[in-house]
N, C-alpha and C positions, 0 to 999 in steps of 0.2 A: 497691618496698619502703617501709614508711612505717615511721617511728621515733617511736614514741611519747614524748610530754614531757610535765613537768610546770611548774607554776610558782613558784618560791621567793624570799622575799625576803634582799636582803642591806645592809647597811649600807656604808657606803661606806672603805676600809679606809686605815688611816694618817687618820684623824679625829677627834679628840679626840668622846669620845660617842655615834659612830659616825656622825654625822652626816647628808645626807639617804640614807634608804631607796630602795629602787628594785626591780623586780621583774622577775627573768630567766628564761630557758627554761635547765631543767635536764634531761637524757634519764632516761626512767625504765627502772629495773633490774629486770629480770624473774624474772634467776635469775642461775647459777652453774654456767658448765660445767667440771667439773675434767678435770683430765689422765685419768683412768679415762673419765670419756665419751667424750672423746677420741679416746681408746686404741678405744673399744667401737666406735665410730663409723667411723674408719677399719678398722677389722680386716673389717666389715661389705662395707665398699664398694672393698675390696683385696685380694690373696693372702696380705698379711700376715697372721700369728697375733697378737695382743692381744700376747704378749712379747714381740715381735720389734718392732712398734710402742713397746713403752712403753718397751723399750731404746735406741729410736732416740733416743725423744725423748730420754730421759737423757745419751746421749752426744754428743747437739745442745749440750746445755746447757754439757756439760763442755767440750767445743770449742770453745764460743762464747766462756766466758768464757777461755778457753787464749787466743784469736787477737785479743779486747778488751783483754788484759794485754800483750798484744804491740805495742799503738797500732792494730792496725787495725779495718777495717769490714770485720763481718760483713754478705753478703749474703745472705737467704735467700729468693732468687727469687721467684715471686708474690709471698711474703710481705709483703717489704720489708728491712728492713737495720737494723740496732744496731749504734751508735757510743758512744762516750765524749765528753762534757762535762765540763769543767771549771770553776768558778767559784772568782776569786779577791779578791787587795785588790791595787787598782791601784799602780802605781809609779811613779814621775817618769822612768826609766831603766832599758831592760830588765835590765841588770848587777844592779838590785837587787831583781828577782825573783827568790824563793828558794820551793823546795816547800814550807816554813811557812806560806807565801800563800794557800794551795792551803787553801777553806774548804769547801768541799762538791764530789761529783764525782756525776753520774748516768750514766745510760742513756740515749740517743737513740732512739726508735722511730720509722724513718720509714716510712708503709706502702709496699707495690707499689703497680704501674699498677694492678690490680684493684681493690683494695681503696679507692684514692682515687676509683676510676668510679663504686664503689658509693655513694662519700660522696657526690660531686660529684651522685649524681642522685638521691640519698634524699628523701623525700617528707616529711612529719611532721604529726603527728597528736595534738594536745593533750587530756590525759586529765583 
C-alpha cells in the first residue's frame, strides 16, 4: 500500500514572528467516504440490507457514547478502541482538584492489531 504526501511549510509555533520555517510531509486527501458509502459498501459484500447496516452503525454510536459516559473503553474489535481524555490545571494537592479544572475533554482513537500492520508497513509515495 503506498500513501501518498505532500509537502508543507510551517513556522515554528510559540515564536514570536513565527520564527525559523521548516518543511514536513503532510498525507494527501483524496476524498471523502461517508456513512452512505459505507452503508453501500458493506450491504454489497454482506447479507445485510443498507438499513439494517446503517441502523447498526447508528446504534454503535449511541452505545458508544452511552458506555464512554460511564468511564469506560469501548472496544470495537479490529477496529480498535475509544476512550476519554481529559485535560486539566494542575494542583499542588489532589484535595484541590475540582471538576472546574477540567478544561478540555476528547476522544481517544487507538487503532487494532490490523490497522497498526497496515501503518507499520505503509510505503509513501511523494506527490
Amino acid at each position: 500500500m503506498t500513501i501518498k504526501f505532500r509537502v508543507i511549510e510551517r513556522s515554528q509555533p510559540g515564536v514570536t514572528g513565527g520564527g525559523e520555517k521548516m518543511f514536513y510531509a503532510a498525507p494527501v486527501v483524496s476524498g471523502i467516504t461517508t456513512l452512505e458509502d459505507l452503508t453501500h459498501m458493506i450491504e454489497k459484500i454482506s447479507t445485510l440490507s443498507g438499513a439494517d447496516v446503517h441502523g447498526a452503525i447508528y446504534a454503535l454510536v449511541d452505545v458508544a457514547i452511552s458506555r464512554l459516559e460511564e468511564g469506560e473503553i469501548v472496544r470495537l474489535g479490529e477496529l480498535g478502541s475509544l476512550r476519554i481524555s481529559l485535560s486539566s490545571a494542575g494542583k499542588t494537592t489532589a484535595t484541590a482538584v475540582k471538576a472546574t479544572d477540567i478544561k478540555g475533554t476528547k476522544v481517544i482513537f487507538t487503532p487494532g492489531k490490523r490497522i497498526k500492520k497496515m501503518i507499520k508497513s505503509a510505503k509513501f509515495q511523494k506527490q
